[in-house]
C-alpha positions in Angstrom: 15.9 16.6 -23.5 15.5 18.7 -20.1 18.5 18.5 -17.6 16.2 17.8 -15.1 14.8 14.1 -17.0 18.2 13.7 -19.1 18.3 10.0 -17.6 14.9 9.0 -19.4 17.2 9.0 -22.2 18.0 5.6 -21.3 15.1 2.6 -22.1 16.7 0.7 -19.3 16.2 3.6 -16.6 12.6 4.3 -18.4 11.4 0.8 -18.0 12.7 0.5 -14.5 11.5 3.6 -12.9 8.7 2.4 -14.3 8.4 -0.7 -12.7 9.7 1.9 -9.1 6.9 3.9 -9.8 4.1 1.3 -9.6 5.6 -1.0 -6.5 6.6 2.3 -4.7 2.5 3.3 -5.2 1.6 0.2 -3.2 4.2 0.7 -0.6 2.8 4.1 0.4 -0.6 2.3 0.6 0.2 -0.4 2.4 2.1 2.4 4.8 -1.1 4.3 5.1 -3.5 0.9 5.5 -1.3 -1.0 7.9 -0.7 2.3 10.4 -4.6 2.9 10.4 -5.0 -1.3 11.0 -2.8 -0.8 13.6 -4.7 1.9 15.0 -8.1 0.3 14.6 -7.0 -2.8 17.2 -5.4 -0.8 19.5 -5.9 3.2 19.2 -2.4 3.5 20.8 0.2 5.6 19.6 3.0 4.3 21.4 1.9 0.8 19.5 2.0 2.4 16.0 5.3 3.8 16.7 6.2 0.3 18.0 5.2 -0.8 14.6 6.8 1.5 12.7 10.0 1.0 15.0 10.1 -2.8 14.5 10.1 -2.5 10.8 12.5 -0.2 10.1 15.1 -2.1 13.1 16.4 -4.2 10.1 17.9 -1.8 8.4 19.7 -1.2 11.9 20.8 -4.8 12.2 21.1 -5.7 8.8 22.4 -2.8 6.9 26.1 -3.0 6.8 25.6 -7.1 5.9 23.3 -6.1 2.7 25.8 -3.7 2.2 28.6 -6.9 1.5 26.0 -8.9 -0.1 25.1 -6.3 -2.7 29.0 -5.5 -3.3 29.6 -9.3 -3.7 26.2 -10.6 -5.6 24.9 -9.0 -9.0 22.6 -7.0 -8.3 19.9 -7.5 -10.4 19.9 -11.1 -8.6 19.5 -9.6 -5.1 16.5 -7.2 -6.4 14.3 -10.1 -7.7 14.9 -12.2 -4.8 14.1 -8.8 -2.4 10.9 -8.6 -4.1 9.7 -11.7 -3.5 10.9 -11.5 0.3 8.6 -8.2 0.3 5.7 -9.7 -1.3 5.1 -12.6 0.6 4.3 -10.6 4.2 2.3 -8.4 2.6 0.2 -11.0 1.3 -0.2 -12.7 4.4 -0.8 -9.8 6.4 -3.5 -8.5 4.0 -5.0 -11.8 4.2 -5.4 -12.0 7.8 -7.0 -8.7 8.2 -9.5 -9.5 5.4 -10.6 -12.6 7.1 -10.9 -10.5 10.4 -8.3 -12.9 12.5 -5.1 -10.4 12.3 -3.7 -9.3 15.6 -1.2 -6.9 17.0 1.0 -9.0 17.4 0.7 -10.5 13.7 1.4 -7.0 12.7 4.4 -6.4 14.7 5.8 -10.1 13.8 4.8 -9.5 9.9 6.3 -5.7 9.8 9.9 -7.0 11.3 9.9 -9.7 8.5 9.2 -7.2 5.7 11.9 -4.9 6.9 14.3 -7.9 6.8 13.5 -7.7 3.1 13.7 -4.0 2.6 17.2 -3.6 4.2 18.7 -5.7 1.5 17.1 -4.6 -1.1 17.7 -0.8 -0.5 21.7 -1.0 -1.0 21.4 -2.8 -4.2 18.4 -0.9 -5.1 20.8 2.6 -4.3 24.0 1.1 -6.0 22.5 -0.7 -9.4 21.3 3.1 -10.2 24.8 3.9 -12.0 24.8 0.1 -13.4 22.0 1.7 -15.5 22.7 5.3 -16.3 26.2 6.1 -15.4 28.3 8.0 -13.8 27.5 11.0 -15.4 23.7 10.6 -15.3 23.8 9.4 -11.4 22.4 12.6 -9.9 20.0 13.0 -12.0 18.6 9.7 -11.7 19.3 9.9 -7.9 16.6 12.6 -8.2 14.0 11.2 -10.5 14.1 8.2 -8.1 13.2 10.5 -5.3 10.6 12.3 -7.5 9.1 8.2 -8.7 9.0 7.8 -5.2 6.9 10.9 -4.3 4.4 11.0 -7.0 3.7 7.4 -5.7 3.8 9.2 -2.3 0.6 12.3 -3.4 -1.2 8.9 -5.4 -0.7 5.8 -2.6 -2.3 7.3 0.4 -4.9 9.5 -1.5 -6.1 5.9 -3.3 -5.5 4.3 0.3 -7.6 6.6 2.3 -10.5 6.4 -0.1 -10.4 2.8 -0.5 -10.3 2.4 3.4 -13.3 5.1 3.5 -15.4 3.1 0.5 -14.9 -0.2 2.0 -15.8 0.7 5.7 -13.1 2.1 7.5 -12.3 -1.5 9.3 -9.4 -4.1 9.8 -10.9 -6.0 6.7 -10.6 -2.7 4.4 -7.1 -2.0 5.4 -6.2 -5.4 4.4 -7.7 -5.4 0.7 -5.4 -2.2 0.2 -2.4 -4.3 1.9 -2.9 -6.8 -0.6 -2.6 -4.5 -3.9 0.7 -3.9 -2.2 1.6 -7.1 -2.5 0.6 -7.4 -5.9 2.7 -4.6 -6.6 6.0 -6.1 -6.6 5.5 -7.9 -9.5 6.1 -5.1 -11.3 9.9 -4.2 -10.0 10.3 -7.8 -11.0 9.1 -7.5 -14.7 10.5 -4.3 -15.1 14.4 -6.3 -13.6 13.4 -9.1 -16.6 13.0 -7.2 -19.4 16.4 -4.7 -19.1 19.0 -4.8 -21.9 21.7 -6.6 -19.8 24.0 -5.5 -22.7 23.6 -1.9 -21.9 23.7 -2.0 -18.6 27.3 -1.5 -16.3 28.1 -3.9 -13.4 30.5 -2.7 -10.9 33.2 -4.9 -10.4 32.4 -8.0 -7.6 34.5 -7.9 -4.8 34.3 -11.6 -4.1 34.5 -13.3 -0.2 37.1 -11.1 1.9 37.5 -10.9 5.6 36.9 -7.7 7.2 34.4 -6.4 4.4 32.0 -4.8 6.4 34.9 -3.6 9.1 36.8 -1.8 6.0 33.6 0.1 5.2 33.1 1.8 8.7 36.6 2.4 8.5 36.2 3.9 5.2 33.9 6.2 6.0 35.3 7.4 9.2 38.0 8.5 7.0 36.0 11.2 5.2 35.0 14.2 7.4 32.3 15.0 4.8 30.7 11.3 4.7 30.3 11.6 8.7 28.7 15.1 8.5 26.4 13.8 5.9 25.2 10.7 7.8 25.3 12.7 11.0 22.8 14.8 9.4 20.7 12.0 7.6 20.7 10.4 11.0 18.9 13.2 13.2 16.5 13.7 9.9 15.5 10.2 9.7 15.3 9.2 13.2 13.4 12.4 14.6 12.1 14.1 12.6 10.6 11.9 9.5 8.2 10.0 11.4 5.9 11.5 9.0 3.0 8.2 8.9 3.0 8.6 13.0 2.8 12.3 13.5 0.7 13.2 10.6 -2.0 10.0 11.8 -2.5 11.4 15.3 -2.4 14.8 14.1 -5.1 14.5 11.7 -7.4 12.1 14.5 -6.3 13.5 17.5 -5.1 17.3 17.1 -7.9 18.1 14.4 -10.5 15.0 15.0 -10.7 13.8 11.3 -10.8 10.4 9.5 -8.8 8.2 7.3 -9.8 10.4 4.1 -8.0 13.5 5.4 -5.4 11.9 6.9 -4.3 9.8 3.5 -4.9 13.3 2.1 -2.2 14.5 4.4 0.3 12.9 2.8 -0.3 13.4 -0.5 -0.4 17.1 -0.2 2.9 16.7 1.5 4.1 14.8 -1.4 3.4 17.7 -3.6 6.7 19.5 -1.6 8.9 16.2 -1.8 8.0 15.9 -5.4 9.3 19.6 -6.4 12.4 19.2 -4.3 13.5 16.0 -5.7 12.9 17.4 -9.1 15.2 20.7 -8.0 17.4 18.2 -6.9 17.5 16.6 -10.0 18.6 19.6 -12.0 22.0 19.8 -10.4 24.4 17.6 -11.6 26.4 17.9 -8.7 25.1 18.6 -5.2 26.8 20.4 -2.5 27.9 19.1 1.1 26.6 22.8 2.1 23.1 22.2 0.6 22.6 19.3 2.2 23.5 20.9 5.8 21.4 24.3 5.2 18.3 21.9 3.4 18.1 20.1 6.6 18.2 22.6 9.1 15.7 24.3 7.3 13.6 20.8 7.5 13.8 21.0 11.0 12.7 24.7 11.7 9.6 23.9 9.4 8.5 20.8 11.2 9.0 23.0 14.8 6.5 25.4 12.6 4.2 23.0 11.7 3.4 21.4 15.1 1.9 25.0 16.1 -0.4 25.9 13.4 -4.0 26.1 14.6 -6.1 23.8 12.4 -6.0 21.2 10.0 -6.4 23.8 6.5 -3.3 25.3 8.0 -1.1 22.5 9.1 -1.6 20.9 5.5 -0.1 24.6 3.8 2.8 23.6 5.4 3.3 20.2 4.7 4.2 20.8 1.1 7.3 23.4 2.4 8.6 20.2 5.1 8.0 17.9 2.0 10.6 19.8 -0.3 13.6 20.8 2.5 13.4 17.0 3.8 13.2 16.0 0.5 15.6 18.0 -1.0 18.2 17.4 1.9 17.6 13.5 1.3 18.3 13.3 -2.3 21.4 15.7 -2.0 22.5 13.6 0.6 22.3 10.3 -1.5 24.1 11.9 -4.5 26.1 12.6 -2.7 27.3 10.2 -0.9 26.9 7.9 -3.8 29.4 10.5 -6.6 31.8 10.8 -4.2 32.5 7.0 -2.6 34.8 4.7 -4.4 33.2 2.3 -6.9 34.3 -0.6 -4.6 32.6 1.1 -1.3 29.4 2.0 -3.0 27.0 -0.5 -1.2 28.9 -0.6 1.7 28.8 3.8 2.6 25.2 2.7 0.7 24.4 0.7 3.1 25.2 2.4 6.4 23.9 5.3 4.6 20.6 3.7 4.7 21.3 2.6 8.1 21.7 5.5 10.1 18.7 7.3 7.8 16.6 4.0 8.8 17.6 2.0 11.4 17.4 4.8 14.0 13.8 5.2 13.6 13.5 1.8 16.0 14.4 4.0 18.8 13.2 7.6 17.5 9.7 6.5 16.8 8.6 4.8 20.1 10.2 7.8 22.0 8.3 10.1 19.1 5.3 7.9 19.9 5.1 8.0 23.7 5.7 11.8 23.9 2.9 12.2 21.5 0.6 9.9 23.6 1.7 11.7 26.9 2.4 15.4 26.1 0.0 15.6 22.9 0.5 15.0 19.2 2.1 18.7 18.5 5.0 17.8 20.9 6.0 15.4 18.6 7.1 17.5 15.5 7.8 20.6 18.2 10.4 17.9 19.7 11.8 16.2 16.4 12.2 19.4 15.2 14.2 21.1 17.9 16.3 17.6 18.0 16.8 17.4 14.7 17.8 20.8 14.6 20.5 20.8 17.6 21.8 17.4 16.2 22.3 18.8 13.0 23.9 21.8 14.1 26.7 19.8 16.7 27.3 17.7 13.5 28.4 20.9 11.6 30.5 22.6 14.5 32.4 19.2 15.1 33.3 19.5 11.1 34.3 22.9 10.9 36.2 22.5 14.2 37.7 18.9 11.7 38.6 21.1 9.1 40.2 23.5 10.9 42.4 21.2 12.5 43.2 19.6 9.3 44.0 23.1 7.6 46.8 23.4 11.1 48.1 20.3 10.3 48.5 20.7 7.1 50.0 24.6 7.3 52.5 22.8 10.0 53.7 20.1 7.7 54.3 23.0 5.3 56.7 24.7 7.7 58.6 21.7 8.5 58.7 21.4 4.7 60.3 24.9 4.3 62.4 24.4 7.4 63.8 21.0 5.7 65.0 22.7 2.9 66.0 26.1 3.9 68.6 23.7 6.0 69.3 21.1 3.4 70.0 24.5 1.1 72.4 25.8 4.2 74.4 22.6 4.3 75.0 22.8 1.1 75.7 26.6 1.2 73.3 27.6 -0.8 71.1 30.9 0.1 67.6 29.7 1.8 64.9 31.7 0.8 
C-alpha cells in the first residue's frame, strides 16, 4: 500500500474514518448554515464572531478537565457519550429555525452547549488514534484524519450553500441543513460499535490522582519544543483561522455575493487543506522546523489574501492558505502526539486543543469588530500580521532557550573536567 494511506491497512482505522468522514461532512454544514442563520437575524459581524467565540470558549474552560477525563475513562466510552452531547443541540437548534421561532440568543445559548460537547470529545477523539493504528502508523493516521476532515470540508459547505440557495435562502433553510448535522453523529457512533475491540490498543488508565491536570501544565512547560509548538498553534488558531467569519463577510460584503459562493469558498479552500494533510501524511515523522516555517508561511498568505482585488482572485488563493495552515496543523498534532509520554497524551492533547481553540473566544469578536469597523480585508491583513509577529517571538524566545541550555550544559561540562583534572592531581596522577 502507499506510505501516504498505509493506515487503511487496518479495518478498525477504515471503518472509523469512515464513520469521521460522514459526521465531519455535517459539521462543516452545520458551520456554514448556522453562521449564515446567524447572519440572516442580525447581519452583524461582531454577532457571528460572538457566535463563533461562544462555541469554541469550551475548549478554553474545559480543555485541560477532558484532558483527565479521557486519560482516566476508555475512550471509546467518552466518544459515544460526546456524540450524543453533540447531536442533541443540533437537533434542537435546527428545529427551531425550521419552525421560524429561533433567536440570537437561542443560537448563542445552543452553540456554547455544543462546544461543551466538542471539548471532550476532541482529546479522546486525538488520543484513541494510536489505540487503533499504533505507534508506528500515528502520523500517518494523524494525516488522513486531517485529509477526512477536509474532503468533508470541499463537500459540507458546497452541499450547504446549495441546499440553503434551493430551499430559499432563509432561517427555515439553514435549519433543515442543521438537522442533517445532527443526524450525522449517528454514524461516529456506529462506526465506535462495530470496531474489533480485540485489535485495538488501550493506553494504560491512570485512575483518580490529585494534581492530574496541574502535572500536565507542568509537564509541558518542561519541553521547550511543546511550548514553541502550542505558542505557534495558538497565534494560528486564534487569529488567523477564523476562516467561517472572514471568508462570510468577504464574499457578502467585500465582493457582494450570496450563500452559493460563499459555501463555494470553503470548499475551494478545502482543496489546499486536503493536499497538505495528505503531504503531511507521507512523512512518518514531522519536524519541529516544519511546523514553524508552515505557519509563518500561513500567515504571509492570509496578509496576501486580504488584498486581492475580486472574488475569482481571492478564491486562487484560498487553496495555497488551505495547505500551509493545514499542513502546519497536522505537523503540529503529530507531533505533539509522537513525542509526549503515553501517560500525558490527553493531557498535552488536551491543552493542545486548548490553546488552538479556546483562544478563538477572544480572537474572533476582536477579528469580528475590526472587520465591522475598518472593513472585512482588515481582518485577514490583521490576523495575518499577528499571527505572523506571534509566531515569530515564539521562535526567538526558543532559540534564545536553547542557547541557554547549550551554556549550561557546556558549563556543567567544565566543572566536570575541572572535578577530575583535581581528583586526578590529588591522586597524583597527570590531568589531561
Amino acid at each position: 500500500m502507499s506510505p501516504t494511506f498505509r493506515a487503511l491497512a487496518s479495518r478498525n482505522y477504515r471503518i472509523y474514518i469512515l464513520g469521521s468522514i460522514v459526521s465531519n461532512t455535517g459539521t462543516w454544514m452545520q458551520r456554514i448554515a448556522q453562521d449564515w442563520l446567524v447572519l440572516q437575524l442580525t447581519g452583524s459581524g461582531t454577532a457571528l464572531g460572538i457566535t463563533t467565540g461562544l462555541q469554541l470558549l469550551p475548549a478554553l474552560l474545559f480543555s485541560p478537565i477532558a484532558g483527565v477525563v479521557a486519560d482516566r475513562v476508555p475512550k471509546r466510552t467518552i466518544l459515544r457519550i460526546t456524540q450524543v452531547a453533540m447531536a442533541v443541540p443540533a437537533a434542537l437548534l435546527g428545529v427551531l429555525a425550521v419552525t421560524g421561532v429561533v433567536q440570537t440568543w437561542h443560537v448563542f445559548a445552543l452553540a456554547f452547549v455544543f462546544g461543551v460537547g466538542t471539548a471532550f470529545d476532541a482529546p479522546a477523539r486525538q488520543s484513541f488514534v494510536v489505540e487503533i493504528v499504533g505507534r508506528d502508523d500515528l502520523a500517518n493516521a494523524v494525516g488522513l484524519n486531517s485529509a477526512s476532515f477536509n474532503l468533508a470540508r470541499m463537500i459540507g459547505p458546497a452541499v450547504a450553500g446549495l441546499l440553503i440557495a434551493a430551499l430559499g435562502s432563509g432561517v427555515g433553510a439553514a435549519g433543515w441543513v442543521i438537522l442533517v448535522n445532527a443526524a450525522s453523529y449517528l454514524a461516529v457512533y456506529t462506526s465506535l460499535t462495530l470496531l474489533d475491540a480485540s485489535r485495538l490498543t488501550p493506553s494504560e488508565v491512570t485512575g483518580t490522582r490529585k494534581r492530574a491536570v496541574r502535572d500536565g501544565v507542568a509537564y509541558v512547560r518542561s519541553r521547550p519544543d511543546l511550548v514553541l509548538i502550542l505558542t505557534s498553534v495558538f497565534f494560528v488558531g486564534t487569529f488567523g483561522m477564523n476562516f467561517q467569519m472572514t471568508s462570510a463577510l468577504m464574499a457578502t460584503e467585500v465582493f457582494g455575493k450570496g450563500a452559493g459562493e460563499y459555501g463555494l469558498l470553503a470548499s475551494i479552500m478545502a482543496i489546499g487543506s486536503l493536499a497538505g494533510a495528505l503531504l503531511a501524511a507521507r512523512r512518518s515523522r514531522p519536524r519541529l522546523r516544519f511546523v514553524v516555517l508552515a505557519g509563518a508561511a500561513f500567515a504571509v498568505v492570509e496578509i496576501i489574501a486580504g488584498l486581492m482585488p475580486s472574488y475569482v482572485a481571492f478564491a486562487a488563493v484560498l487553496p495555497i492558505l488551505g495547505l500551509c495552515a493545514l499542513t502546519m496543523i497536522t505537523s503540529a498534532n503529530a507531533t505533539i502526539q509522537l513525542t509526549s509520554s503515553p501517560m500525558m497524551r490527553g493531557r498535552v492533547a488536551a491543552l493542545y486543543l486548548m490553546v488552538f481553540m479556546g483562544g478563538t473566544p477572544f480572537g474572533a469578536p476582536l477579528v469580528g469588530w475590526v472587520g465591522e469597523t475598518f472593513g472585512a480585508r482588515w481582518m485577514m491583513i490583521g490576523g495575518g500580521a499577528l499571527t505572523l509577529l506571534g509566531i515569530g517571538s515564539a521562535t526567538a524566545w526558543y532559540l534564545c532557550h536553547q542557547d541557554e541550555e547549550l551554556q549550561d550544559l557546556r558549563a556543567a561540562l567544565r566543572d566536570l573536567r575541572w572535578r577530575n583534572a583535581r581528583r586526578a592531581n590529588v591522586h597524583g596522577v597527570e590531568a589531561h
